[in-house]
C-alpha positions in Angstrom: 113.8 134.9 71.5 112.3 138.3 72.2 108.9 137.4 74.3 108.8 136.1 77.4 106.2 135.5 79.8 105.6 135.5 83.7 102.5 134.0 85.0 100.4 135.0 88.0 101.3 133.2 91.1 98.5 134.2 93.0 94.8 135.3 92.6 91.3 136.1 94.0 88.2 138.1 93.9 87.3 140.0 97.0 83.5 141.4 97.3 81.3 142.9 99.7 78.2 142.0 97.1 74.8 140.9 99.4 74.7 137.1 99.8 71.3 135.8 97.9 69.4 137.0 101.0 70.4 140.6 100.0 70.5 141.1 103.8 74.3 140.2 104.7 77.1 140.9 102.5 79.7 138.2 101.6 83.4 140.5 103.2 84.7 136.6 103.9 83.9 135.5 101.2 87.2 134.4 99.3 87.6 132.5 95.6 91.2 132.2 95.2 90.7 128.7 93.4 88.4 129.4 91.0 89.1 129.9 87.3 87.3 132.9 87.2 88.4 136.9 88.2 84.8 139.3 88.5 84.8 142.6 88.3 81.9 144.6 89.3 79.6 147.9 91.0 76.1 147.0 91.8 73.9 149.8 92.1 70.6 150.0 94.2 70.1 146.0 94.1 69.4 145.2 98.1 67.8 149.1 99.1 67.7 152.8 97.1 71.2 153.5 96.8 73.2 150.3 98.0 76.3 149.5 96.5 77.6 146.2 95.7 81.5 146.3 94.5 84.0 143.4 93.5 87.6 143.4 93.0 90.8 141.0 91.0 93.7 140.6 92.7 96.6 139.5 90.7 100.8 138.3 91.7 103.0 138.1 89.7 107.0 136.2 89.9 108.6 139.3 90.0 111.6 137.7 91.7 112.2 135.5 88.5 111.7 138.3 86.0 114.8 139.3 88.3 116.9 136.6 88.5 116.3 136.7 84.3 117.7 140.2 84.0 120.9 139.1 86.2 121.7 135.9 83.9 120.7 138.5 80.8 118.0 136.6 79.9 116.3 139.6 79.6 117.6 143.0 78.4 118.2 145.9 81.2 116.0 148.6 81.8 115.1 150.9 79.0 115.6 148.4 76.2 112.6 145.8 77.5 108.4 146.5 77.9 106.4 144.7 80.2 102.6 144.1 78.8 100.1 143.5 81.3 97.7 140.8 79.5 94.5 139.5 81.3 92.1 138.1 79.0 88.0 138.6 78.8 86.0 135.8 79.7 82.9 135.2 77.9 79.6 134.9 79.9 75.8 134.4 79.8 74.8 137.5 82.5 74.9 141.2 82.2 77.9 143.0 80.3 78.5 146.5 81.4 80.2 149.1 78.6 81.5 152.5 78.2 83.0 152.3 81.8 87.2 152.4 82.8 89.1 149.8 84.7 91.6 151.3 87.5 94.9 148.6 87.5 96.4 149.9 90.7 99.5 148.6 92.6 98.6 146.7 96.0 100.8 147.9 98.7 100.7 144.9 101.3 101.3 141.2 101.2 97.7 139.0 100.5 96.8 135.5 101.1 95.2 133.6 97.8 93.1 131.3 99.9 91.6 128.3 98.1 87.6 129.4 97.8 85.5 128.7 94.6 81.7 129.7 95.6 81.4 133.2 93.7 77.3 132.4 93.6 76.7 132.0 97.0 79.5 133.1 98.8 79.9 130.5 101.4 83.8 129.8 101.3 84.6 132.0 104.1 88.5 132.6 103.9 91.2 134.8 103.5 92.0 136.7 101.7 88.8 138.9 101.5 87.1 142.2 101.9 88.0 142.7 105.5 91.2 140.8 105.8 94.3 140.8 103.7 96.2 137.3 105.0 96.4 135.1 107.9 99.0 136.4 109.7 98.6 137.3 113.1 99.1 141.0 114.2 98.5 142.7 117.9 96.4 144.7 119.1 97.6 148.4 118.6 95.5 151.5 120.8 96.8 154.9 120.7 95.8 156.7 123.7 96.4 160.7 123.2 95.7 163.1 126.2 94.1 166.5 125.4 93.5 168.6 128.6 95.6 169.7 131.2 93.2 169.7 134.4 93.1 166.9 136.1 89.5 167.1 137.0 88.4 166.7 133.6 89.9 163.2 134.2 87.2 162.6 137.1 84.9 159.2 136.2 87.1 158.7 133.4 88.6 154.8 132.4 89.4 152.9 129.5 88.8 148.9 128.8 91.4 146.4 126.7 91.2 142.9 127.2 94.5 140.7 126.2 95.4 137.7 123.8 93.8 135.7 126.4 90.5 137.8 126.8 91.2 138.7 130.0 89.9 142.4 131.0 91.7 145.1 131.9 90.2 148.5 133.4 92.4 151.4 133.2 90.7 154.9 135.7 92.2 157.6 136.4 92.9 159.5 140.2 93.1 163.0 139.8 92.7 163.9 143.8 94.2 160.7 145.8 90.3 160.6 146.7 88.7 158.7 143.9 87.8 155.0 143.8 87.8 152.4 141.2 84.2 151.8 138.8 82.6 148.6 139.4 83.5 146.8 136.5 84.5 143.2 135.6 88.1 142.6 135.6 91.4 144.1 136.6 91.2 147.2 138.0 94.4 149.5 137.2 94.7 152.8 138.6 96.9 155.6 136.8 97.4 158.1 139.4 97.6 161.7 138.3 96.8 163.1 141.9 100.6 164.2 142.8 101.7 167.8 142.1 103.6 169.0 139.3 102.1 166.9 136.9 100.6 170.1 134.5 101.1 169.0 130.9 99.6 166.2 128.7 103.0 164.6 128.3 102.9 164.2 132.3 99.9 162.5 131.8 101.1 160.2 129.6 104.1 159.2 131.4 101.7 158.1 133.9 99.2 155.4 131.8 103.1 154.3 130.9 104.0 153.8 134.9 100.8 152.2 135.3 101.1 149.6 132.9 105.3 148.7 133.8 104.3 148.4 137.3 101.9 145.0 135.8 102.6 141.8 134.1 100.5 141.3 131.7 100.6 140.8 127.7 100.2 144.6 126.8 103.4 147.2 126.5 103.9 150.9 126.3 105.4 153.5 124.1 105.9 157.0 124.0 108.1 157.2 121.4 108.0 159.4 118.6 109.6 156.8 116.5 106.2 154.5 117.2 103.4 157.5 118.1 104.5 160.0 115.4 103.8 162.5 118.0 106.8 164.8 118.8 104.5 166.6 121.8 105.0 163.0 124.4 101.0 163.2 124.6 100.3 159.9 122.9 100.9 156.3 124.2 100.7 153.3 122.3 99.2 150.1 124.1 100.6 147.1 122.2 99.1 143.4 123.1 102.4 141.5 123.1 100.7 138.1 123.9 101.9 134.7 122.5 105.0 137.1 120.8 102.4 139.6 119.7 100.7 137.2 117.4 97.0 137.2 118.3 93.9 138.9 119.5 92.6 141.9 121.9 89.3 143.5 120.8 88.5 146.7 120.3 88.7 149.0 123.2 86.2 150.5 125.0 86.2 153.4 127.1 84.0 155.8 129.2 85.5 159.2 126.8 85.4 162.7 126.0 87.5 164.0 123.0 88.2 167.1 124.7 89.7 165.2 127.3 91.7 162.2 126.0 91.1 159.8 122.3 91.0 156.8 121.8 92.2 155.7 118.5 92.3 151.9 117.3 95.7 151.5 114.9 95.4 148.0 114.5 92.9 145.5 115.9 94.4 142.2 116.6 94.2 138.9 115.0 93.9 137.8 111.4 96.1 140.8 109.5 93.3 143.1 107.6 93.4 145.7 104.9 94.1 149.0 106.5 91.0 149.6 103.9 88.2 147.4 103.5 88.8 146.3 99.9 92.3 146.3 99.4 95.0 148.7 100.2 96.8 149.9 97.1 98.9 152.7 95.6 96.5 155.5 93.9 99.0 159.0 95.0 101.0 160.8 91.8 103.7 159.0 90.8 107.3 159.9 91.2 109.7 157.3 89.6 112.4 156.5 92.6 109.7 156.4 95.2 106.7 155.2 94.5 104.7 153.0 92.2 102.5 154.3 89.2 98.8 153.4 88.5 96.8 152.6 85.0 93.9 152.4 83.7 92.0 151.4 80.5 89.0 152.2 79.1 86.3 149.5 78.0 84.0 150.2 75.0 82.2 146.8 74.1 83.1 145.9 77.7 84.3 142.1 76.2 88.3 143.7 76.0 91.5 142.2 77.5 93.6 144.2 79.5 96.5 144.7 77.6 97.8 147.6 79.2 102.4 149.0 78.9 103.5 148.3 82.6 107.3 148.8 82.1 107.1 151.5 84.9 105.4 149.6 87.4 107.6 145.9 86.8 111.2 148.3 86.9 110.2 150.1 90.4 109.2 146.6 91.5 112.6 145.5 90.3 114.6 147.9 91.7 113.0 147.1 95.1 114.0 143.7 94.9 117.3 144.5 95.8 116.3 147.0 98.8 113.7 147.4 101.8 111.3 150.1 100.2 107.8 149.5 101.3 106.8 152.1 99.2 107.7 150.2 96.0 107.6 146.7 97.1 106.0 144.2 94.7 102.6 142.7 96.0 101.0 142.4 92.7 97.9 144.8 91.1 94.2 145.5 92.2 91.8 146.0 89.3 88.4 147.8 89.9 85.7 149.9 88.8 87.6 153.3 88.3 86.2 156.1 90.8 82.7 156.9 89.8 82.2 153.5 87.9 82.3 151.9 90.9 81.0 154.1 93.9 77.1 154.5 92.7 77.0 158.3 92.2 76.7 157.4 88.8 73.1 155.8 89.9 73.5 152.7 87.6 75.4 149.2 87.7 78.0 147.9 85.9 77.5 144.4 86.6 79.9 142.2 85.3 83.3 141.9 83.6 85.2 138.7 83.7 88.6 137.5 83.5 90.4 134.0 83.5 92.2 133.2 86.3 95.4 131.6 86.4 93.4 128.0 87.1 91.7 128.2 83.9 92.1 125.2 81.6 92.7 127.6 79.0 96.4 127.6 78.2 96.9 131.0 76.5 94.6 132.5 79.1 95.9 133.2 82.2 96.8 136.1 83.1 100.7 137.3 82.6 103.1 139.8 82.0 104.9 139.8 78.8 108.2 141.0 78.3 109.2 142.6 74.9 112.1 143.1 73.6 114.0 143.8 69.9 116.7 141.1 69.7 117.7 141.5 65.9 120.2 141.2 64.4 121.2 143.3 61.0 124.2 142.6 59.5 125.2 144.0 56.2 128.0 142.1 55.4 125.6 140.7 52.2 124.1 144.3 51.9 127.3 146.8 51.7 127.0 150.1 50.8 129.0 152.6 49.8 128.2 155.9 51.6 126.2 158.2 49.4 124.4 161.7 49.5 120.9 159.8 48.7 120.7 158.1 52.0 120.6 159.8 55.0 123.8 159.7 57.8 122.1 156.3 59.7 121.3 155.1 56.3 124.7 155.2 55.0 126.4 153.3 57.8 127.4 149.7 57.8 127.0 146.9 60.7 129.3 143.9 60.8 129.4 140.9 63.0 131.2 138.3 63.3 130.4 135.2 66.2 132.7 133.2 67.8 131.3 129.5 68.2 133.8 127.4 70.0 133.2 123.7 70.9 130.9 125.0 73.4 128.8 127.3 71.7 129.1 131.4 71.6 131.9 132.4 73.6 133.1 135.8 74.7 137.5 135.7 72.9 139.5 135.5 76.0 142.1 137.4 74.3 139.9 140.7 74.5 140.2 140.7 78.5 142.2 139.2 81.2 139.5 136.9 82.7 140.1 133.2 81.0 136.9 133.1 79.8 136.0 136.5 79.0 133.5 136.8 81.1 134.6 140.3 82.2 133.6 141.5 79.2 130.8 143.9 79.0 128.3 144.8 76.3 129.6 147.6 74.5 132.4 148.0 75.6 135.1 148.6 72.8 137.1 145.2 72.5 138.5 145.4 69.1 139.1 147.4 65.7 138.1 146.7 62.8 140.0 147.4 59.1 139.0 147.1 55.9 141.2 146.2 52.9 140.8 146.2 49.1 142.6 142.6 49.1 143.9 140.3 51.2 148.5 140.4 50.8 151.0 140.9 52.7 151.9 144.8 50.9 148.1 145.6 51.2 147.4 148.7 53.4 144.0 149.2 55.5 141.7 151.5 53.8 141.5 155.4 55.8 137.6 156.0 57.2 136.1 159.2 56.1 136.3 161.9 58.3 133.1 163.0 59.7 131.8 159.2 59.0 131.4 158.7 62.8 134.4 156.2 62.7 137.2 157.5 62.8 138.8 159.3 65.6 142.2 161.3 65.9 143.4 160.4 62.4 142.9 156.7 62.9 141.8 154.4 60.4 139.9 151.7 62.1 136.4 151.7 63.2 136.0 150.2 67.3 134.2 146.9 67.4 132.2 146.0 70.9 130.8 143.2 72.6 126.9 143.0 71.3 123.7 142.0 73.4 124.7 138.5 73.1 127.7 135.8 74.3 130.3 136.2 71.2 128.7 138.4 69.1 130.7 141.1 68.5 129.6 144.3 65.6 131.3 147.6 64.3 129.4 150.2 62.7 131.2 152.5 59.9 130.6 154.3 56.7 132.8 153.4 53.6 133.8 156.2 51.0 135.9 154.5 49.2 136.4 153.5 45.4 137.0 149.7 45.6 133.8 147.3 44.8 135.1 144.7 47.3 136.8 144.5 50.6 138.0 142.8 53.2 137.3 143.5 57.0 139.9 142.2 59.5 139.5 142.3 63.3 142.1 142.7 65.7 143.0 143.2 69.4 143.3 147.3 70.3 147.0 146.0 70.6 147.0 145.2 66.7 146.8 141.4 67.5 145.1 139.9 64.5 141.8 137.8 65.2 139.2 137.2 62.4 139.7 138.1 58.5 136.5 138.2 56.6 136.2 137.1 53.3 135.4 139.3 50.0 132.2 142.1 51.0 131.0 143.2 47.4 130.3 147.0 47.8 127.0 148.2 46.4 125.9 151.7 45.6 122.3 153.4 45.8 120.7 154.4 42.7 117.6 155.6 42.1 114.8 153.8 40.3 112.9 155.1 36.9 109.8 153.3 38.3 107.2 152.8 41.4 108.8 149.8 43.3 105.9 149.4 46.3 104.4 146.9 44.6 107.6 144.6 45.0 106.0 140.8 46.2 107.7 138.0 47.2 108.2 134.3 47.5 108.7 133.1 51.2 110.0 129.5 52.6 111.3 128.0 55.9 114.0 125.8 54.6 114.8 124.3 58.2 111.1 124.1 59.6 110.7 120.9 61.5 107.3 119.5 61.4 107.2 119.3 65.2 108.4 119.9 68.0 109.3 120.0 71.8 108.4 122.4 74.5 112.1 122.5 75.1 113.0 123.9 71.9 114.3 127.1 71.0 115.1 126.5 66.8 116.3 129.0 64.9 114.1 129.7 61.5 115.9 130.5 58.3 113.4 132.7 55.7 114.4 132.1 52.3 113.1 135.1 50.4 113.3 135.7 46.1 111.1 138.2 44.3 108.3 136.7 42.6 109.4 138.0 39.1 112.6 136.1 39.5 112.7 134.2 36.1 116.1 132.1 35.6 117.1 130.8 32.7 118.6 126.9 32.3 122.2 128.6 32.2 121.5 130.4 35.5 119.7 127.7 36.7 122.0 124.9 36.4 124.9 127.4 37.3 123.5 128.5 40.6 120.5 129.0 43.2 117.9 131.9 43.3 119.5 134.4 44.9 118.1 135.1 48.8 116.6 138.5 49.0 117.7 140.1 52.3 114.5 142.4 53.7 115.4 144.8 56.6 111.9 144.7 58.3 110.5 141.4 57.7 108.2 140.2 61.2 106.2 137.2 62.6 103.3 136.4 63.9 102.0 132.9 65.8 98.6 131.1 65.8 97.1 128.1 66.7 95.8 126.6 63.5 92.4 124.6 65.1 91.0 128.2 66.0 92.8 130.9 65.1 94.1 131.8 68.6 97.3 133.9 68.4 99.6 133.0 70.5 102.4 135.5 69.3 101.1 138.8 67.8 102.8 141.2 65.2 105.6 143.6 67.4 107.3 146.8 65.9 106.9 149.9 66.9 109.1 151.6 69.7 110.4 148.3 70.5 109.8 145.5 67.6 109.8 142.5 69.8 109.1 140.1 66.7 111.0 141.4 63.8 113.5 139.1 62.5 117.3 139.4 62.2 119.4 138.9 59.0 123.1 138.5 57.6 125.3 137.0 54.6 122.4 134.3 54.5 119.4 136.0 55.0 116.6 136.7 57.4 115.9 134.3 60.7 114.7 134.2 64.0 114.2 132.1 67.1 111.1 130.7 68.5 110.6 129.6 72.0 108.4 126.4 71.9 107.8 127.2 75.7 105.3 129.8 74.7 102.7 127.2 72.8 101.2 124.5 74.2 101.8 121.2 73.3 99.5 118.6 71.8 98.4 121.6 68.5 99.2 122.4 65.2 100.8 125.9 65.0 101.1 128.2 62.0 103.4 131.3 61.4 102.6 134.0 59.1 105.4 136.4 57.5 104.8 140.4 57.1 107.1 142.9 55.7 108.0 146.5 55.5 108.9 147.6 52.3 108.7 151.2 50.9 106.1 152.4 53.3 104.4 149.3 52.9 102.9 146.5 55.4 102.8 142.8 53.4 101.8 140.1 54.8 102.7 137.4 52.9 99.8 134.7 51.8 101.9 131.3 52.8 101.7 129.7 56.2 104.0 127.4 58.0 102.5 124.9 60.3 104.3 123.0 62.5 103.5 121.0 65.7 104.2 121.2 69.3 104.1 117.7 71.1 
């Protein structure tokens, strides 16, 4: 099994689009039900240069793609890609194309809420445009003094009101002479009339004594560590109320920027987006410390997002295991990209659809997709001596052998001190390997080639390691040898004696008087059920012979066809009723569907998890063969109940 998938967890549109009046925009509006993700800039619809924008956000399990790379269900980094996949949803209204999607990182925790109006706009929760989720924050005012003359502070007040809405007035004394302002609620004085109070941090100190001399639900700070400001100008008035949960307003004041601000660095209440529309990651990206950002260009306008997020899901994973806002996984934001969504472009582009994870439409919803190359090749059936036509990769051999106890693969205990070889680790060397020209008691291993990338201070044994897989162990080597058949025997690094293979015919390369790229071939399934569960995860033998094979009765009654073994054979999946493919075609970098091989030829194993049940299936076979893609004409259908 090389694909896996994680589906979304959570996800909504956001909008500040005009509600059908055009005269109040829909910021609370939330759809986190619906089945539908919208995508959209509105240009010039409600006034001359208006702008109407919509944004997808997506979540995704992150936390189980970990807990799959601890039990190895997954590889580690570097030998796994993550796809992002969202897929286009048809529609009856305007399509815009030629325009680029921004798939940007969100960089605080969101609510999903359970809207569905995206007409209308009249399920008013969270999240939204304004506010990212319901949790309750306080209400945060910086207060920063400016001038040093007390004077300037003449007539001067500023206004919060608590969790409870009751009112606060905070003036300022700068001669002993002054009186309060007639104002509704509590009056507080902060008294800067006393001498020796000359610099803004003095100031300061004061709003601070003011406030600790009252019980009420607001604290102060001068600390750096809260402020940012080293200079002790700046106080920060925190509404602490019901534990700091809930709701002051915004403060008002009677103010002169050359004299003091007043700067609001979080207004109380329902948590919002420290920008309206989603806070996300958009700065250059430095692996270690932040998170990346994509994007994708749309032509027609009707593509999926199918976008190589392998940066993005690693940074998240590493986080998993520390306390790094900066990479912490709270899902992606898609948009209009830059001037495809901000109307200095003077047009719309109005409006690209996605499924959401509610759709009814199985192979759908919106996922990540991990990739990975889980073949197999073993050339214990396909031996080759080493020669100068191939190159040095070429000419090297891979064996395997698997150790299947009553319980399945299981890592030899004998290898490593833990009872059940669990302590074993993948490549690490466990065993040698030596090959013999027969099997006696008198028979002596055959000496590696020097230079073959095997042997190693005159030995003549090639090292054997623990493969990507529960007991499956390989060794690579290159034979120079004169014998046309030998025997490989695996032993302990002690010399303890394990496995002895039976007879590997040796073959040579030779070069062919003729074209051979037209090679075809006969393809079956021999074990194909024809259905079967979600649960199961079969393993599919492909019996391959070359079309031209022509037997004769002798041969025929003697012995089989003999099983091709192809080194870059691959699958593909589709659901027969309509031709949706559920698995594509993966090689490239990392060729997440091409099949393994050995003694018996090619196979490969086939989550039924991925398809869903109640369909017929097909597979369809494709091979590589000298510099040649084939995709082979038969189909094999099976079921998924």
């Amino acid at each position: 099994m090389t694909i896996k998938r994680y589906f979304a967890n959570a996800d909504n549109t956001i909008t500040n689009a005009f509600k059908s009046n055009l005269s109040v925009r829909g910021t609370g509006s939330n759809s986190g039900e619906s089945d539908i993700l919208e995508v959209f800039s509105i240009y010039g619809q409600a006034s001359s240069g208006s702008v109407e924008k919509s944004r997808a956000l997506i979540n995704f399990p992150v936390s189980k793609i970990k807990s799959d790379r601890d039990a190895a269900t997954i590889p580690a980094s570097g030998s796994v890609k993550f796809v992002l996949r969202i897929f286009n949803a048809e529609h009856g209204q305007s399509l815009p194309k030629n325009y680029s999607l921004a798939i940007l990182p969100i960089s605080r925790s969101w609510s999903e809420g359970s809207g569905l109006d995206m007409e209308e706009y009249s399920d008013e929760m969270v999240s939204n445009w304004v506010f990212a989720n319901d949790t309750k924050v306080p209400d945060i005012t910086d207060i920063k003094f400016i001038s040093t003359t007390k004077a300037d502070y003449n007539g001067k007040y500023f206004v919060l009101r608590d969790n409870s809405n009751a009112i606060y007035n905070f003036w300022f004394d700068h001669d002993g002479a002054q009186s309060a302002p007639s104002l509704d609620g509590t009056e507080i004085e902060v008294d800067i009339s006393a001498g020796g109070l000359t610099t803004v941090k003095h100031f300061a100190k004061k709003v601070k004594t003011a406030l600790d001399a009252q019980s009420i639900n607001i604290s102060a700070s001068i600390s750096e560590d809260d402020t940012s400001d080293s200079t002790g100008a700046t106080v920060r008035l925190t509404n602490t109320g019901n534990g700091g949960t809930a709701g002051s307003t915004v403060p008002s004041s009677v103010l002169d920027n050359s004299v003091f601000t007043l700067t609001v660095v979080q207004q109380g209440g329902k948590t919002r987006w420290t920008n309206t529309g989603g806070d996300f990651h958009e700065v250059g990206y430095t692996a270690g410390k932040n998170l990346p950002h994509y994007s994708q260009f749309l032509h027609k306008g009707t593509e999926d997002i199918e976008i190589n997020i392998t940066s993005l899901v690693e940074e998240w994973l590493e986080a998993e295991s520390t306390v790094d806002p900066d990479r912490e996984n709270y899902g992606v934001l898609i948009k209009m990209s830059g001037t495809y969504e901000d109307g200095s472009r003077n047009r719309s582009y109005y409006t690209k659809k996605f499924f959401a994870r509610g759709t009814e439409f199985f192979f759908k919803r919106p996922h990540i997709e991990a990739r990975w190359n889980s073949s197999i090749g073993d050339d214990r059936s396909n031996f080759f001596k080493s020669s100068s036509l191939a190159t040095g990769a070429e000419n090297l051999n891979t064996l395997y052998i698997y150790n299947y106890t009553r319980k399945g693969l299981s890592n030899i205990p004998a290898l490593k001190t833990s009872p059940d070889g669990s302590d074993q680790s993948t490549g690490e060397t466990l065993m040698k390997v030596r090959l013999y020209d027969e099997i006696s008691n008198t028979a002596k291993p055959i000496l590696f080639p020097i230079g073959g990338g095997v042997r190693v201070n005159n030995r003549n044994w090639a090292s054997a390691y623990l493969s990507t897989d529960t007991g499956v162990y390989s060794a690579s080597f290159a034979y120079t040898g004169s014998a046309t058949k030998v025997y490989d025997v695996w032993s302990t690094v002690a010399g303890v004696q394990l496995f002895t293979g039976s007879a590997i015919k040796v073959k040579t390369h030779k070069p062919l008087p003729y074209n051979n790229a037209d090679e075809d071939y006969i393809l079956s399934i021999g074990n194909l059920k024809s259905a079967y569960k979600t649960s199961d995860k079969p393993s599919l033998r492909v019996n391959v012979r070359k079309k031209d094979f022509q037997p004769n009765i002798y041969s025929v009654a003697t012995r089989k066809s003999p099983n091709e073994v192809l080194y870059n054979l691959y699958y593909r999946a589709y659901r027969v009723i309509d031709d949706t493919e559920v698995i594509s075609y993966g090689s490239g970098s990392i060729p997440h569907t091409k099949a393994s091989y050995d003694s018996s030829g090619s196979y490969f194993k086939l989550d039924m998890s991925l398809f869903e049940p109640g369909y017929m299936y097909a597979l369809e076979i494709s091979t590589d063969c000298y510099g040649q893609n084939v995709v082979n004409k038969d189909e094999f259908k099976f079921r998924v109940e």
